[in-house]
TORDO-27509 format. One record per residue (C-alpha): residue in one letter; x negated, y negated, z; residue number from 1. Coordinates in steps of 0.02 Angstrom, whole numbers, plus 50000, padded with zeros to 5 digits. Example, Ala and Ser with C-alpha at 12.3 -4.5 7.8 and 13.67 -1.06 7.14 Angstrom:
<rs>
R  residuo      x      y      z  num
R        A  49385  50225  50390    1
R        S  49316  50053  50357    2
</rs>
This chain:
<rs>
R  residuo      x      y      z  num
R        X  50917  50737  48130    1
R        X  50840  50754  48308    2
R        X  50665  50655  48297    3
R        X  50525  50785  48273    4
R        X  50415  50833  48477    5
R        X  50245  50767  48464    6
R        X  50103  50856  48517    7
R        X  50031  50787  48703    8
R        X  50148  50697  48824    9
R        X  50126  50518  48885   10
R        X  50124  50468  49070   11
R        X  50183  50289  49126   12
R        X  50114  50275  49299   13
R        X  50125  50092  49338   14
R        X  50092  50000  49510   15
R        X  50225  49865  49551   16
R        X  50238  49692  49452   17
R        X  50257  49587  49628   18
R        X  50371  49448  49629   19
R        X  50481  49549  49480   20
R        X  50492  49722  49451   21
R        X  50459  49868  49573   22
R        X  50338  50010  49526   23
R        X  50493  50097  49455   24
R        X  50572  49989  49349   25
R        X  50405  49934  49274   26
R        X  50385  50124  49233   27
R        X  50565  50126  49150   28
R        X  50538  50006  49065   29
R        X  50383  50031  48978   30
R        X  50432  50214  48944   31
R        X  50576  50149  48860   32
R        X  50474  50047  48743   33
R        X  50372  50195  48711   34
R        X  50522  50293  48661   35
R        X  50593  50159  48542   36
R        X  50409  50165  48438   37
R        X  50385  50339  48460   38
R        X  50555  50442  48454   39
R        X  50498  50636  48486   40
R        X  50369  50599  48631   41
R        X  50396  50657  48804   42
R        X  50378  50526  48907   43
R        X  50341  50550  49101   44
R        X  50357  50413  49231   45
R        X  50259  50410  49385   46
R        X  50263  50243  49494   47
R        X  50091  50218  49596   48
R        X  50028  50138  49732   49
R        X  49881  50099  49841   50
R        X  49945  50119  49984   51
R        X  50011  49923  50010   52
R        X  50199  49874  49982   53
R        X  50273  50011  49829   54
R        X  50204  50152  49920   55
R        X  50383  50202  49981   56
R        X  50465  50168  49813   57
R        X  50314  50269  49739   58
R        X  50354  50432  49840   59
R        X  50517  50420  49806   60
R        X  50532  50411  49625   61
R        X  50409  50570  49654   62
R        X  50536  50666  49730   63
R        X  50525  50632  49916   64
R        X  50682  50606  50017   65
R        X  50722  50443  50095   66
R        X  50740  50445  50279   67
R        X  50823  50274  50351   68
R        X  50766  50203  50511   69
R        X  50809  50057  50618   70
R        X  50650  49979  50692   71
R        X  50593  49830  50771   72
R        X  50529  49699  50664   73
R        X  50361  49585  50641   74
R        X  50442  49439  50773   75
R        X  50543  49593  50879   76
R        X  50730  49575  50762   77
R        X  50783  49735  50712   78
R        X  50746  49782  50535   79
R        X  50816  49927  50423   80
R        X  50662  50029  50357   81
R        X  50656  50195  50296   82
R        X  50512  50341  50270   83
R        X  50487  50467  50157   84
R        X  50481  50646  50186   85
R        X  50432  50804  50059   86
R        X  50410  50970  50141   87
R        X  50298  50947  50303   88
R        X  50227  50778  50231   89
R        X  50312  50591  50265   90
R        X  50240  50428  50190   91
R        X  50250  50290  50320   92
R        X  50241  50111  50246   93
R        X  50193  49990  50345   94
R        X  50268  49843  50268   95
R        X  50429  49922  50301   96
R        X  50423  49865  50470   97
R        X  50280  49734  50507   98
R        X  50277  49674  50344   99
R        X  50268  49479  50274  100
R        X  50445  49507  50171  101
R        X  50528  49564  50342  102
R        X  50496  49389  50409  103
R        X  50646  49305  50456  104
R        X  50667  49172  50345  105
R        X  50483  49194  50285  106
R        X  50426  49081  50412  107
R        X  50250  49164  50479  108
R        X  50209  49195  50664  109
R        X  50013  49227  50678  110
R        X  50005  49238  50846  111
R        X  50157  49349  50885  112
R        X  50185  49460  50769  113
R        X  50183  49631  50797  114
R        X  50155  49821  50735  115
R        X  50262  49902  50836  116
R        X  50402  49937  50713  117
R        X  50264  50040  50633  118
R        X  50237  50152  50762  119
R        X  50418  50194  50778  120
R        X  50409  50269  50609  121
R        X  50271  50359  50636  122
R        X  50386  50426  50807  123
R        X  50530  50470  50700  124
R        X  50416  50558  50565  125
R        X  50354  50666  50709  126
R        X  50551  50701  50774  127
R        X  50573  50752  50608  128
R        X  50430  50913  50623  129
R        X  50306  50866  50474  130
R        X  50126  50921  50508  131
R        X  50041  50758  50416  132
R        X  50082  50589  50401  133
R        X  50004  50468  50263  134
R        X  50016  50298  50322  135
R        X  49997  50174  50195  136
R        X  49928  49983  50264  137
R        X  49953  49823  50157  138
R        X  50050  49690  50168  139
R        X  50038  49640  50352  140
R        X  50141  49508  50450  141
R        X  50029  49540  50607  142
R        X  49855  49529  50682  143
R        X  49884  49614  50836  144
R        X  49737  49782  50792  145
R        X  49887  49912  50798  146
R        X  49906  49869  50968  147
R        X  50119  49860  50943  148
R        X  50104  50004  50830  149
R        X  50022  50118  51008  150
R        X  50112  50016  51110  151
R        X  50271  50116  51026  152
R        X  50198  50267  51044  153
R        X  50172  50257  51227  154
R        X  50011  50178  51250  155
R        X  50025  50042  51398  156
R        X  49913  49889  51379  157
R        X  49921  49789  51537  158
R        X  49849  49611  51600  159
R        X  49764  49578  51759  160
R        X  49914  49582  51854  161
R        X  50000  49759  51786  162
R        X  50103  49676  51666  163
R        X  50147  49750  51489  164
R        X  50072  49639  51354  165
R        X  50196  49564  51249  166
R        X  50186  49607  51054  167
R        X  50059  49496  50943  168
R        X  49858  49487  50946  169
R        X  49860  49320  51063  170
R        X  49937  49407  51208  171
R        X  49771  49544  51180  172
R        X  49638  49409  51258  173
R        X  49725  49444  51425  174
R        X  49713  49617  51400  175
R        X  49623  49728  51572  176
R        X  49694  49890  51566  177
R        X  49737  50033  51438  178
R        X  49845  50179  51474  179
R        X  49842  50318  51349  180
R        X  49977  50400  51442  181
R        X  50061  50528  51315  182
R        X  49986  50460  51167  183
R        X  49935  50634  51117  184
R        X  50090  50714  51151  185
R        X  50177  50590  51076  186
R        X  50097  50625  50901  187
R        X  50111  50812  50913  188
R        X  49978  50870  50829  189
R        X  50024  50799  50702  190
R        X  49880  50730  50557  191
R        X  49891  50553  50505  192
R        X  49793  50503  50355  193
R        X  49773  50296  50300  194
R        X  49781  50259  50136  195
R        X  49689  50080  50124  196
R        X  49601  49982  49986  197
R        X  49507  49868  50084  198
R        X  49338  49921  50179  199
R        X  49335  49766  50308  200
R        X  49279  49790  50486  201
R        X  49406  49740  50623  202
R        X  49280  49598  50669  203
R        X  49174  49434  50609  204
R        X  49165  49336  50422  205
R        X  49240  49503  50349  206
R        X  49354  49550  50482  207
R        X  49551  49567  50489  208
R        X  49569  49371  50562  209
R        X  49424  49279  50478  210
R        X  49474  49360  50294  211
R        X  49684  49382  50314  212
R        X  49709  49291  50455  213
R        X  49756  49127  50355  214
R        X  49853  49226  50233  215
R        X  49980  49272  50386  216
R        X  49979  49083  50418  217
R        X  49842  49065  50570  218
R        X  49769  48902  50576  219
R        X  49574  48861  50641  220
R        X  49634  48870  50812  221
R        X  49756  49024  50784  222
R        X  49598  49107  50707  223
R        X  49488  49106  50862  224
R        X  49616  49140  50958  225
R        X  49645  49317  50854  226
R        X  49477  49362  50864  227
R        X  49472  49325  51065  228
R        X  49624  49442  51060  229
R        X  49547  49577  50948  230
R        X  49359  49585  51013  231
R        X  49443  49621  51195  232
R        X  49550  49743  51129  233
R        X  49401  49842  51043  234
R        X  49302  49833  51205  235
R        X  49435  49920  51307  236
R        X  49477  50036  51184  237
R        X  49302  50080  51160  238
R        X  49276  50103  51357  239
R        X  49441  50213  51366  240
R        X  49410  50341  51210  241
R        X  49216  50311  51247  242
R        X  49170  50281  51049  243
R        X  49174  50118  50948  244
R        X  49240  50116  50795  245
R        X  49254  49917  50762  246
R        X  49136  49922  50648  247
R        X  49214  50067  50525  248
R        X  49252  50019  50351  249
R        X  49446  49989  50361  250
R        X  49450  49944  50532  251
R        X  49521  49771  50486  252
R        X  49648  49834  50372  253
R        X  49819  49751  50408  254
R        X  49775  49641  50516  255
R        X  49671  49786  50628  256
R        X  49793  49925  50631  257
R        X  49670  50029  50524  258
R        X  49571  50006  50685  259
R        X  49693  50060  50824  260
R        X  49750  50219  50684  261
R        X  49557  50259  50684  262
R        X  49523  50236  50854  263
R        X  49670  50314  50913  264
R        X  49760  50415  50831  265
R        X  49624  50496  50769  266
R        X  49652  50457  50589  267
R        X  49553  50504  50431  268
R        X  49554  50342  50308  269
R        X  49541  50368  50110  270
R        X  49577  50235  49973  271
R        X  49742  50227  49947  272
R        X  49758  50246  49767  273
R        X  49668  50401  49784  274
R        X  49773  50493  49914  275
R        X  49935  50424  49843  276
R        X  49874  50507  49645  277
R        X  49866  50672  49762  278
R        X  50016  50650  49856  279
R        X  50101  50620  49677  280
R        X  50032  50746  49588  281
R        X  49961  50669  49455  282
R        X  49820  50789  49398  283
R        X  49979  50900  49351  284
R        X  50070  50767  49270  285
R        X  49926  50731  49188  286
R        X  49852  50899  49112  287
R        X  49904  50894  48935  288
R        X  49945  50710  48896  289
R        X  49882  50630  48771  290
R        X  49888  50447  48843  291
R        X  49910  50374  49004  292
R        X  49998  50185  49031  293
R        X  49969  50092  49200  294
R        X  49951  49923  49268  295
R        X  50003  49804  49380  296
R        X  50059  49603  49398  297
R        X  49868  49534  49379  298
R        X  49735  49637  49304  299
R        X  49592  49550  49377  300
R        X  49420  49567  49460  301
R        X  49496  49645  49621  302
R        X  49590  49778  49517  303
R        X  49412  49851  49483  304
R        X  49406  49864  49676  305
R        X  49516  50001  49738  306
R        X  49665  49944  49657  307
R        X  49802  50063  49573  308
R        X  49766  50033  49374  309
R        X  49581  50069  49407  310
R        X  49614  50232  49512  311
R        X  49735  50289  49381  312
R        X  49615  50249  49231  313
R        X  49457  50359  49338  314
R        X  49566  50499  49346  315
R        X  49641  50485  49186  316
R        X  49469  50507  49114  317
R        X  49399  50652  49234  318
R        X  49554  50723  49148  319
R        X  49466  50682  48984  320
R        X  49648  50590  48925  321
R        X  49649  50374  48867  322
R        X  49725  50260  48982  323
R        X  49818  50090  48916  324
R        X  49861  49939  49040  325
R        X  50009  49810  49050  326
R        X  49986  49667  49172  327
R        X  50085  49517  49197  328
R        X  49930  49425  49195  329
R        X  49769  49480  49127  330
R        X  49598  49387  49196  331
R        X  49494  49532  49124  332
R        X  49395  49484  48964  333
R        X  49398  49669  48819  334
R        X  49222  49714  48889  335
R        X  49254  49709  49068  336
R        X  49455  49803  49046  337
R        X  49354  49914  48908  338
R        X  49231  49957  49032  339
R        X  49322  49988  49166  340
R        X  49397  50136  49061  341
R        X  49564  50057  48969  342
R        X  49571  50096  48777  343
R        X  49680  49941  48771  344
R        X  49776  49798  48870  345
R        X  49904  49716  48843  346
R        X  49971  49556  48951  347
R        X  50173  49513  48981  348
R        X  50121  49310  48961  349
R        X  50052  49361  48772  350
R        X  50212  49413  48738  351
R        X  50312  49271  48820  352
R        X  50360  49141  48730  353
R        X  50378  49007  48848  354
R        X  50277  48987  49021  355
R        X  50342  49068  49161  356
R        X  50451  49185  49050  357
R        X  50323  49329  49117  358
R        X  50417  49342  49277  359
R        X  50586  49286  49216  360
R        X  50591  49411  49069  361
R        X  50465  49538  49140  362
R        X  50579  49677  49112  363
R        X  50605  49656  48919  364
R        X  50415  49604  48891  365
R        X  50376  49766  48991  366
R        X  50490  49859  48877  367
R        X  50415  49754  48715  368
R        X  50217  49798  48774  369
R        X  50273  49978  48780  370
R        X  50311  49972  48611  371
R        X  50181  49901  48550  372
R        X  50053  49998  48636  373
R        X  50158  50154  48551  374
R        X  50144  50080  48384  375
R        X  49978  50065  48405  376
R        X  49894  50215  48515  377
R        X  50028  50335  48454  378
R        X  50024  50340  48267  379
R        X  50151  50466  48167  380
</rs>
């Protein structure tokens, strides 16, 4: 006989494990545990993101259409990227183009890496007629303030002598003229909303070179070089759109292009788990479930932070419904996951058996926590 429907769906809205599984096989797979404890539920899987690297694969599995797109990469190869595009709406990733994976070889470039793939896929999400654009930041190769990214759509930043800047935040310090030429026609009318989870300024001990700089490979030279590049890039960009917006929370996302998609392209920022639970739908998805399942490859202190598993827990209990976590690591002691809103946790290297088997064998230990989280949040 046909196992008996139970009463309340579950929804397994998981962000991505990095360095194993992608937001949609970690959904998969814990739904599949679920379904071996608990034959008769309806099981739901919804992929998040927060805006970083899974964003794409998140709207996606949510129904969007993938749109491919040659564009130019962080060091100027070509890369294949893609968008996604539902109705009048397309989700631009920015690690797509500029990000650290689409290094050749891996090998950084601080000081010449560039955004300007980016703003080719915001071009071809215009060509393709949709009225808003979410662009989702994380994961950046470059500290160039968006200037590639504006660059691509038509801006001209020129040195002293009327020359076009090359791509890459060092070329900015000999930045003395901005262009805005047919920026504005270029976009459309078109809205573009950021979805972020950091709140840095573009400038200083918090700012998109002192605080990610290193992380893209800058050294202590490199570094003051950056911020040479970015402060004179925020002072003419301030004197040609006559407001200053250096300072806004965000501004230093991505190594500044939150600043340059603020300052101009007129862009509304939100956090990016936020808009991309919208953009998902998960309020529907949610309404009538009895338990919700998320995580993500470390549950730590910066997942209570604007990170995906804490954005999905908030809103799984404004919907009044328990939320459960899986992490490939878990740094959280039971009060801090408990108060953050998780009826339980459960970590992939409990379950291993041997170190390192957490990445190696994350798919069947994803599979095995959804299980037991069944077996023990979904009783008969």
């Amino acid at each position: 006989m046909p196992p008996t429907p139970r009463q309340g769906h579950v929804v397994v809205a998981p962000d991505k494990f990095k360095g194993s599984l992608d937001g949609a096989e970690v959904a998969a797979r814990i739904a599949a545990g679920i379904r071996r404890a608990a034959p008769g539920t309806e099981v739901r899987e919804l992929p998040v993101a927060d805006g970083g690297e899974g964003t794409l694969a998140a709207a996606l599995a949510a129904g969007f259409s993938r749109v491919p797109a040659k564009v130019t990469g962080p060091t100027g190869l070509p890369v294949d990227a893609a968008l996604a595009v539902r109705d009048d709406t397309a989700v631009v990733e920015l690690a797509q183009a500029s990000g650290l994976a689409r290094l050749p070889g891996g090998r950084t470039a601080p000081l010449a890496a560039g955004s300007y793939g980016v703003g080719q896929l915001i071009a071809k999400a215009v060509s393709l007629g949709v009225k808003r654009i979410v662009l989702g930041l994380g994961g950046s190769a470059c500290t160039d303030g968006g200037a590639g990214m504006v660059q691509a759509l038509g801006v001209r930043l020129r040195d002293a002598d009327g020359v076009e800047l090359p791509p890459g935040g060092a070329a900015l310090r000999r930045l003395a003229e901005i262009d805005l030429g047919p920026l504005v026609d270029a976009l459309g009318g078109v809205e573009v909303v950021v979805a972020c989870d950091v709140d840095n300024p573009l400038l200083g001990p918090r700012g998109a070179t002192a605080v990610y700089g290193p992380q893209k490979g800058a050294d202590a030279e490199g570094l003051v070089v950056l911020e040479e590049g970015l402060t004179t890039f925020a002072d003419l960009v301030a004197g040609a759109t006559g407001r200053d917006v250096r300072e806004a929370p965000g501004a230093g996302a991505a190594g500044g292009v939150g600043f340059a998609a603020l300052a101009l392209l007129g862009s509304t920022m939100r956090p990016g788990i936020e808009l991309l639970l919208d953009l998902l739908g998960f309020d529907g998805a949610v309404r009538g479930a009895r338990l919700v399942v998320t995580g993500e490859g470390c549950l730590d202190a910066q997942t209570l932070h604007g990170k995906a598993p804490a954005g999905v827990a908030a809103a799984a209990a404004r919907a009044g419904v328990r939320v459960a976590a899986v992490a490939g690591r878990l740094e959280l002691s039971e009060p801090e996951w408990r108060a953050a809103g998780f009826t339980a946790a459960i970590a992939l290297t409990d379950l291993a058996e041997q170190p390192g088997e957490s990445m190696t064998r994350a798919s069947e230990l994803a599979e095995l926590a959804g299980e037991q989280l069944a077996a023990r949040l979904l009783p008969c």
